[in-house]
C-alpha positions in Angstrom: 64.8 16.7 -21.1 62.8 13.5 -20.9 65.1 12.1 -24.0 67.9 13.1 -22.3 66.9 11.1 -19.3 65.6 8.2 -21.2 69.2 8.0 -23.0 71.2 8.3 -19.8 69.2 5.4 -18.2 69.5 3.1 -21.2 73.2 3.7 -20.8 73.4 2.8 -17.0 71.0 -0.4 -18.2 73.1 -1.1 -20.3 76.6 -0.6 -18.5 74.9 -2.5 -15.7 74.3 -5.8 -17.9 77.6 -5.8 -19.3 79.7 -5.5 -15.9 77.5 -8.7 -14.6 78.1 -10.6 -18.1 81.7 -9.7 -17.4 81.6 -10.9 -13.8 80.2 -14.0 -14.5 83.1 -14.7 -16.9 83.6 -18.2 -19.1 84.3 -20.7 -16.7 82.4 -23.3 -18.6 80.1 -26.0 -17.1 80.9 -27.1 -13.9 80.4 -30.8 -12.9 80.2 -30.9 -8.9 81.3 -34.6 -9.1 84.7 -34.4 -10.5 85.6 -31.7 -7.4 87.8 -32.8 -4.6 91.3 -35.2 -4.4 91.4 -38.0 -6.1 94.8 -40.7 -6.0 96.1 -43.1 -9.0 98.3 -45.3 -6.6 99.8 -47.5 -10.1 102.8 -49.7 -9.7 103.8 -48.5 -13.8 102.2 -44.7 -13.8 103.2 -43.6 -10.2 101.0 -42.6 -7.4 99.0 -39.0 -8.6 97.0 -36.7 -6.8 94.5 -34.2 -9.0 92.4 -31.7 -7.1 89.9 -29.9 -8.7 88.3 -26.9 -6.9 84.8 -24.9 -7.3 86.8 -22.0 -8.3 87.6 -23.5 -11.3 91.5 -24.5 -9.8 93.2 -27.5 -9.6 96.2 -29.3 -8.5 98.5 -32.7 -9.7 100.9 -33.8 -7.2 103.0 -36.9 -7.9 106.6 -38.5 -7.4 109.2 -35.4 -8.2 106.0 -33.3 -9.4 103.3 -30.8 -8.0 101.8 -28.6 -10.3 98.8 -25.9 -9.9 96.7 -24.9 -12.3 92.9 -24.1 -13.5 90.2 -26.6 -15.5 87.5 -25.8 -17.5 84.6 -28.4 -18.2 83.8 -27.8 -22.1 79.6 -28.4 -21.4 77.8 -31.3 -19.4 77.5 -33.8 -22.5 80.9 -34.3 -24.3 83.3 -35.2 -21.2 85.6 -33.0 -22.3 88.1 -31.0 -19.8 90.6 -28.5 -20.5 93.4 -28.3 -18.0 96.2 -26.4 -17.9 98.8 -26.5 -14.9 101.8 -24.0 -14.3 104.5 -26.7 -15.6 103.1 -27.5 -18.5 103.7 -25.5 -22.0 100.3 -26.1 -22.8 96.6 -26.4 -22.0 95.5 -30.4 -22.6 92.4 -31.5 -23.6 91.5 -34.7 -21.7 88.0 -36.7 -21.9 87.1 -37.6 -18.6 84.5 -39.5 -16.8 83.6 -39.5 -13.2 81.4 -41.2 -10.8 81.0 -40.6 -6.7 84.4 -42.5 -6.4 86.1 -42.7 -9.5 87.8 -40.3 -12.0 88.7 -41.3 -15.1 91.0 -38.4 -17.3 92.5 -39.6 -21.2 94.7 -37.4 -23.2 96.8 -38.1 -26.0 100.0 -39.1 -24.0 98.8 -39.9 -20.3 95.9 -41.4 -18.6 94.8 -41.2 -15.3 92.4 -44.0 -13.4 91.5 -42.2 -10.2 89.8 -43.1 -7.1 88.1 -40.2 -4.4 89.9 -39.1 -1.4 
Protein backbone atom coordinates (compact mmCIF):
# COMPACT_ATOMS: atom_id res chain seq x y z
CA UNK A 1 0.00 0.00 0.00
CA UNK A 2 2.85 2.34 0.81
CA UNK A 3 4.30 1.65 -2.98
CA UNK A 4 1.19 2.31 -4.19
CA UNK A 5 1.09 5.65 -2.50
CA UNK A 6 4.67 6.45 -3.24
CA UNK A 7 3.88 5.83 -7.09
CA UNK A 8 0.67 7.86 -7.10
CA UNK A 9 2.48 10.90 -5.56
CA UNK A 10 5.48 10.70 -7.95
CA UNK A 11 2.90 10.86 -10.62
CA UNK A 12 1.04 14.07 -9.23
CA UNK A 13 4.83 15.45 -8.74
CA UNK A 14 5.45 14.83 -11.72
CA UNK A 15 2.17 15.93 -13.61
CA UNK A 16 2.54 19.06 -11.42
CA UNK A 17 6.06 20.08 -12.90
CA UNK A 18 5.12 19.46 -16.36
CA UNK A 19 1.74 21.69 -16.32
CA UNK A 20 4.06 24.67 -14.85
CA UNK A 21 6.92 23.95 -17.52
CA UNK A 22 4.03 24.13 -19.96
CA UNK A 23 2.60 27.30 -18.50
CA UNK A 24 5.62 29.10 -18.65
CA UNK A 25 5.85 28.40 -22.34
CA UNK A 26 8.96 29.71 -24.82
CA UNK A 27 8.57 33.18 -24.95
CA UNK A 28 12.28 33.78 -25.10
CA UNK A 29 14.17 36.53 -23.23
CA UNK A 30 12.48 39.50 -22.73
CA UNK A 31 14.33 42.86 -22.88
CA UNK A 32 12.13 45.52 -20.83
CA UNK A 33 13.79 48.29 -22.91
CA UNK A 34 12.64 47.57 -26.31
CA UNK A 35 8.71 47.58 -24.85
CA UNK A 36 6.42 50.51 -25.68
CA UNK A 37 5.82 52.77 -29.14
CA UNK A 38 8.48 53.81 -30.87
CA UNK A 39 8.10 56.33 -34.43
CA UNK A 40 10.57 56.34 -37.64
CA UNK A 41 9.22 59.80 -39.04
CA UNK A 42 11.81 59.32 -42.56
CA UNK A 43 11.22 61.51 -45.44
CA UNK A 44 12.41 58.08 -47.91
CA UNK A 45 11.05 55.03 -45.51
CA UNK A 46 7.69 56.63 -44.27
CA UNK A 47 6.66 57.42 -40.81
CA UNK A 48 6.38 53.73 -38.66
CA UNK A 49 5.05 52.93 -35.53
CA UNK A 50 6.26 49.44 -33.78
CA UNK A 51 4.81 48.54 -30.43
CA UNK A 52 6.06 45.82 -28.57
CA UNK A 53 4.14 44.58 -25.54
CA UNK A 54 5.18 42.46 -22.17
CA UNK A 55 2.94 39.82 -23.42
CA UNK A 56 5.21 39.05 -25.98
CA UNK A 57 2.71 41.17 -28.83
CA UNK A 58 3.48 43.79 -31.01
CA UNK A 59 2.18 46.14 -33.47
CA UNK A 60 3.61 48.21 -36.98
CA UNK A 61 1.52 50.88 -38.10
CA UNK A 62 2.52 53.02 -41.05
CA UNK A 63 1.22 54.85 -44.30
CA UNK A 64 -1.55 52.30 -45.91
CA UNK A 65 -0.26 49.63 -43.22
CA UNK A 66 -1.13 48.33 -39.63
CA UNK A 67 -0.19 45.02 -38.77
CA UNK A 68 -0.41 42.96 -35.31
CA UNK A 69 1.61 40.42 -34.46
CA UNK A 70 3.96 38.72 -31.64
CA UNK A 71 8.12 39.00 -31.03
CA UNK A 72 10.31 36.80 -29.46
CA UNK A 73 13.77 38.07 -28.19
CA UNK A 74 16.26 34.99 -29.25
CA UNK A 75 18.44 35.50 -25.49
CA UNK A 76 19.88 38.79 -23.94
CA UNK A 77 23.42 38.66 -25.82
CA UNK A 78 23.00 38.28 -29.69
CA UNK A 79 20.28 41.19 -30.47
CA UNK A 80 18.45 39.03 -32.28
CA UNK A 81 14.38 39.41 -32.64
CA UNK A 82 12.01 37.25 -34.29
CA UNK A 83 8.90 39.01 -35.37
CA UNK A 84 6.12 37.88 -37.11
CA UNK A 85 3.01 40.14 -37.87
CA UNK A 86 -0.45 38.99 -39.42
CA UNK A 87 0.44 40.46 -43.05
CA UNK A 88 3.41 39.07 -43.41
CA UNK A 89 4.05 35.38 -45.03
CA UNK A 90 6.72 34.94 -42.72
CA UNK A 91 8.43 35.33 -39.46
CA UNK A 92 11.64 37.83 -39.93
CA UNK A 93 14.56 37.73 -38.10
CA UNK A 94 15.90 41.32 -37.39
CA UNK A 95 18.99 42.34 -35.15
CA UNK A 96 18.10 45.10 -33.07
CA UNK A 97 19.50 47.43 -30.66
CA UNK A 98 17.80 49.58 -28.24
CA UNK A 99 18.62 52.18 -25.75
CA UNK A 100 15.99 54.37 -23.24
CA UNK A 101 15.08 56.28 -26.49
CA UNK A 102 16.08 54.64 -29.45
CA UNK A 103 15.30 51.39 -31.32
CA UNK A 104 17.22 50.26 -33.88
CA UNK A 105 15.61 46.94 -36.00
CA UNK A 106 17.85 45.44 -39.45
CA UNK A 107 16.55 42.67 -41.61
CA UNK A 108 17.56 41.67 -44.85
CA UNK A 109 15.12 44.03 -46.81
CA UNK A 110 14.07 46.90 -44.35
CA UNK A 111 15.44 48.82 -41.57
CA UNK A 112 14.01 50.67 -39.01
CA UNK A 113 15.81 53.79 -36.93
CA UNK A 114 13.29 54.39 -34.15
CA UNK A 115 12.92 56.90 -31.51
CA UNK A 116 10.49 56.21 -28.02
CA UNK A 117 7.06 57.55 -27.78
Amino acid sequence: MKTFARVIAVVMMVAVLASLMAACGNKGYMDKNILGSWKQTDEVDGNWTWTFNDDNTCRLVGDNFDSEGTFKIENETNGKIHIKLKDWKEEKLFTYAVTPKVLDLEEMEVSYHCFKQ
